[in-house]
C-alpha positions in Angstrom: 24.6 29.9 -36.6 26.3 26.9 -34.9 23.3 26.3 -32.8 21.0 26.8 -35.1 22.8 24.3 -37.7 23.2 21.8 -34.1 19.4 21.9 -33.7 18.3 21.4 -37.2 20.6 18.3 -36.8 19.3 16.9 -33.2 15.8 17.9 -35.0 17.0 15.7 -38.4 18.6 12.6 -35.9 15.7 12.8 -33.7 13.4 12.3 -36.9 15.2 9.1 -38.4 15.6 7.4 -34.7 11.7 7.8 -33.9 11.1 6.6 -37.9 13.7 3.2 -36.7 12.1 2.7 -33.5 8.4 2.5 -35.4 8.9 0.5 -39.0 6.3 -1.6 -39.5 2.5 -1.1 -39.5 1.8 -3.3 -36.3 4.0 -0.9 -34.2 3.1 2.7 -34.6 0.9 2.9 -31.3 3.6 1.4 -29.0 4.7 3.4 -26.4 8.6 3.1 -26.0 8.3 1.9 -22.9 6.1 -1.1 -23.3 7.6 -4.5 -25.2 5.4 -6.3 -27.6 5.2 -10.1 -28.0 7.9 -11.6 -30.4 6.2 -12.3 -33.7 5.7 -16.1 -35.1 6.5 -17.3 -31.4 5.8 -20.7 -29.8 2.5 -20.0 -27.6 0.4 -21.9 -25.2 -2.9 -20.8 -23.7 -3.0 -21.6 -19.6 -5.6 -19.1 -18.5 -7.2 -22.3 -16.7 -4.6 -23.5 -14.5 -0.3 -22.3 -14.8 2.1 -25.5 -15.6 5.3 -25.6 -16.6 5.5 -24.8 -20.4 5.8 -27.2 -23.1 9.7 -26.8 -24.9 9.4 -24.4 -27.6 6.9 -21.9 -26.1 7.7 -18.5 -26.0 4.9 -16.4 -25.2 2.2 -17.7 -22.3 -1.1 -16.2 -21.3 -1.9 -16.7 -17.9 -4.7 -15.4 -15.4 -4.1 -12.5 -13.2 -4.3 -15.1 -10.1 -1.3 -16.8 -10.7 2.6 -15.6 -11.6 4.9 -15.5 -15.2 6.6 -18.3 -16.2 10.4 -17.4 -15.9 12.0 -16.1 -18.9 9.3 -16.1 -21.1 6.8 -13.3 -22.6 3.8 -13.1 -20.4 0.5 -11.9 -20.6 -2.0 -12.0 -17.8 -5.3 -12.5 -18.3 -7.8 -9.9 -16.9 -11.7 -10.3 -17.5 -12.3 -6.7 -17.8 -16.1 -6.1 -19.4 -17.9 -9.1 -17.0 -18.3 -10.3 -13.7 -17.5 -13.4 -12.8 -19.3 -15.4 -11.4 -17.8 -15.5 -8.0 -16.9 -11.9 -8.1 -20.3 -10.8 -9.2 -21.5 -9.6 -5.6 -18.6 -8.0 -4.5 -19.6 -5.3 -7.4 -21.5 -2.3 -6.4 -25.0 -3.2 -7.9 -25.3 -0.1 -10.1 -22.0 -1.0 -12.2 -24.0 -4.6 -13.0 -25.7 -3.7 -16.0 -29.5 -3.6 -15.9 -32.4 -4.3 -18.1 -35.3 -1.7 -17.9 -37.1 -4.0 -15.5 -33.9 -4.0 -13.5 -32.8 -7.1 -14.1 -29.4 -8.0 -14.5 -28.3 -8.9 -18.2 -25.7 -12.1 -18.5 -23.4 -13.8 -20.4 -25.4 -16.7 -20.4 -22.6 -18.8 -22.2 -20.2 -18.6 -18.9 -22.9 -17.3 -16.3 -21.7 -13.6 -16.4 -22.8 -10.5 -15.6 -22.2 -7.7 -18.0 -20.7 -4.8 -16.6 -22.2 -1.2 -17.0 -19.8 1.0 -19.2 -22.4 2.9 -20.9 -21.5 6.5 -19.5 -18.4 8.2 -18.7 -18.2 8.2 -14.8 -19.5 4.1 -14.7 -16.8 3.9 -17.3 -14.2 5.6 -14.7 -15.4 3.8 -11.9 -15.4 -0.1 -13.3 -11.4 1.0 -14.5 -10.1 2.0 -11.2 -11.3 -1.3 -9.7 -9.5 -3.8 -13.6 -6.8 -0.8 -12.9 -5.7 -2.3 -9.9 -5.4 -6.2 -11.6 -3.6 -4.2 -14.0 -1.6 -3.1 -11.5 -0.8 -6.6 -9.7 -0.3 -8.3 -13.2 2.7 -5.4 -13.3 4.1 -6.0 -9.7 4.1 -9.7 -10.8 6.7 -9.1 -13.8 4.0 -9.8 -16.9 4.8 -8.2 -19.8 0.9 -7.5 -21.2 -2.4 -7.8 -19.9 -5.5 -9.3 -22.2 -8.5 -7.9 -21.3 -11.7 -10.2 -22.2 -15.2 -9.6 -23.6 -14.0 -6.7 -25.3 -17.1 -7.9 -27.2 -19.5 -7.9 -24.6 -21.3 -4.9 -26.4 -22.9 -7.4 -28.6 -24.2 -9.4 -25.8 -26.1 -6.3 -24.4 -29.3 -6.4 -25.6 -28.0 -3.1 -27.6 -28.0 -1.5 -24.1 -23.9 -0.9 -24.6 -22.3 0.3 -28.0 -19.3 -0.6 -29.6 -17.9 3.4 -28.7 -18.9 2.4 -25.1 -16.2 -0.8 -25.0 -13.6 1.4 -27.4 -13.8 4.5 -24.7 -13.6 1.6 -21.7 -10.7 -0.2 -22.9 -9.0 2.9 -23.8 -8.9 3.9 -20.4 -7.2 0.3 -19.5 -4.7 0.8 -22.1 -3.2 4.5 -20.9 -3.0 2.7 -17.5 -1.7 -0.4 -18.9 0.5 1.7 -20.5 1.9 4.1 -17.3 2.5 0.5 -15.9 4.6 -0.4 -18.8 2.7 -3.2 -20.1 1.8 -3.6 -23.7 -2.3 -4.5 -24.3 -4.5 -6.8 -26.2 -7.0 -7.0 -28.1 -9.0 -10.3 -27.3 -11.5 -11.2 -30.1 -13.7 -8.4 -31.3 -12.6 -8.6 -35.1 -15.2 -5.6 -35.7 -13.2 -3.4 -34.0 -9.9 -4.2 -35.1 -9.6 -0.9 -36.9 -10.2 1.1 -33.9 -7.0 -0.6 -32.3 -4.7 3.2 -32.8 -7.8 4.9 -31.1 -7.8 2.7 -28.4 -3.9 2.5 -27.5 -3.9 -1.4 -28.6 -0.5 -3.0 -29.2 -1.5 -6.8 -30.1 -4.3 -8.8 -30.7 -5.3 -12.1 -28.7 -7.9 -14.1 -31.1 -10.3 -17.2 -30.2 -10.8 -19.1 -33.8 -9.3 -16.9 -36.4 -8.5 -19.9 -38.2 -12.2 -21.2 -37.8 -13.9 -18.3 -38.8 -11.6 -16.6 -41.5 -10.9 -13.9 -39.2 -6.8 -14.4 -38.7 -6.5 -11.6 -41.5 -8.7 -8.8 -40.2 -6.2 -9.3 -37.3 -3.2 -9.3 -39.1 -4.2 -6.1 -41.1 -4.5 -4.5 -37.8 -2.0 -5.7 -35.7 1.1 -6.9 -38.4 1.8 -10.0 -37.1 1.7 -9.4 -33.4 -1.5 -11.9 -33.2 -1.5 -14.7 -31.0 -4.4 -17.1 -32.0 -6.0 -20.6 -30.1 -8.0 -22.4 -31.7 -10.3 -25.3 -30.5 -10.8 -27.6 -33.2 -8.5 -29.9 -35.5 -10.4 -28.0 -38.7 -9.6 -24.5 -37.1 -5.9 -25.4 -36.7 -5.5 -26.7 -39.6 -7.3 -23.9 -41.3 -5.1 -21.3 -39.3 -2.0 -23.1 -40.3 -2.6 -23.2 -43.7 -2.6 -19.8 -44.3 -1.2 -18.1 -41.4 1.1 -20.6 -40.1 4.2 -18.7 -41.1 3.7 -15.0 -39.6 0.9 -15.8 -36.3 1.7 -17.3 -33.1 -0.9 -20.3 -32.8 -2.1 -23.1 -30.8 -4.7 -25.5 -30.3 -6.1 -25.5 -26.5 -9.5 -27.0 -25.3 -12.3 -25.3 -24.8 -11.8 -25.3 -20.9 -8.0 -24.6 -21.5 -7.7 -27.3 -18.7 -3.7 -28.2 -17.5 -2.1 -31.8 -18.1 -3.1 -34.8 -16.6 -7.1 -33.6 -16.9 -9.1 -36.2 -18.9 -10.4 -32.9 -21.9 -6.6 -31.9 -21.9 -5.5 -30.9 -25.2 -2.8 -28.6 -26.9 -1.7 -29.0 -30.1 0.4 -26.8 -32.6 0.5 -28.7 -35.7 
């Protein structure tokens, strides 16, 4: 009787910790392992170059080439779903998605190569190769990894689907996860509520402000969204009604580092 009455109150204590340790909408998929971004943070965007951050920033985004800024929430920036271009040949040539005259299709916007997701063992095989970045960013000390062009789908030629990039990046979050690092969403506002079924814990968005997509974010993700945007209108338009909850900044477009002539960061 005793250890039946002890179990039903481990099972009853067991209950009310796991319901503390997930309140809130924008934390039931963490794992308990992995530590999200604070929310309403000061933020700056430094995937083109590290420097030291400006006083007041919290949270940093930097890419997987260089290391954290000390003491501070760090995510590391990982270009999962493309090719860059100076990567491009080191890619076996089948994982380089392919037209049906065998050409291959491109991010013409930043001269990348779309990689081939479309079936289960490509799928496998382009993860191990982002799994070990994921890996490095962890032996570094980041906190998260933001893997880009979630949205490369749409830049297919309908050749990839959107269930393609939610199974790929689902793979990158159970290993993001084993490494102990929470994972974004970059962009991809269409997706957002597929964030549970792909083990996403935050949300990095490009022009949420400018394009009145800050909310289908926030529904998503609470507020654990970090947003840049690249304009004086889009900050101003992400400050007005999101100031108080997001983490947001204004970069430029080539999210160059001080002292550059197009330098810019602004976060009011």
């Amino acid at each position: 009787m005793f250890r039946a009455a002890s179990l039903v109150v481990l099972a009853v204590t067991a209950s009310v910790l796991t319901g503390c340790a997930t309140t809130g909408k924008d934390d039931g998929a963490k794992p308990p392992s992995v530590r999200l971004p604070p929310r309403h943070a000061g933020f700056d965007y430094q995937i083109g170059g590290a420097y030291p951050p400006p006083s007041g920033v919290r949270v940093v985004s930097r890419d997987r080439s260089d290391s954290p800024a000390p003491g501070l929430y760090n995510i590391c920036y990982v270009n999962a779903f493309q090719a860059q271009p100076a990567e491009r040949a080191s890619w076996p040539r089948d994982l380089l998605l392919r037209d049906k005259h065998g050409k291959v299709v491109m991010d013409k916007d930043w001269h990348e190569a779309l990689l081939d997701i479309g079936t289960p063992a490509k799928r496998n095989r382009v993860a191990r190769r982002v799994d070990g970045w994921i890996d490095d960013c962890a032996r570094k000390g980041f906190d998260a990894v933001e893997p880009d062009n979630y949205d490369s789908y749409t830049r297919s030629d309908g050749l990839l689907s959107a269930s393609d990039a939610t199974a790929f990046i689902a793979l990158l979050s159970r290993h993001a996860h084993d490494r102990h690092l929470a994972i974004a969403q970059k962009n991809t506002s269409e997706l957002a509520g597929e964030r549970r079924r792909a083990g996403l814990d935050f949300a990095v968005a490009e022009e949420c402000g400018q394009y009145d997509e800050c909310g289908v974010y926030a529904k998503a993700f609470g507020d654990r969204v970090v947003d840049i945007e690249y304009t004086s209108d889009g900050l101003r338009k992400a400050l007005a009604g999101w100031g108080k909850r997001l983490s947001i900044v204004r970069r430029d477009r080539d999210v160059t580092t001080p002292g550059a002539s197009g330098y810019v960061r602004a976060v009011r």
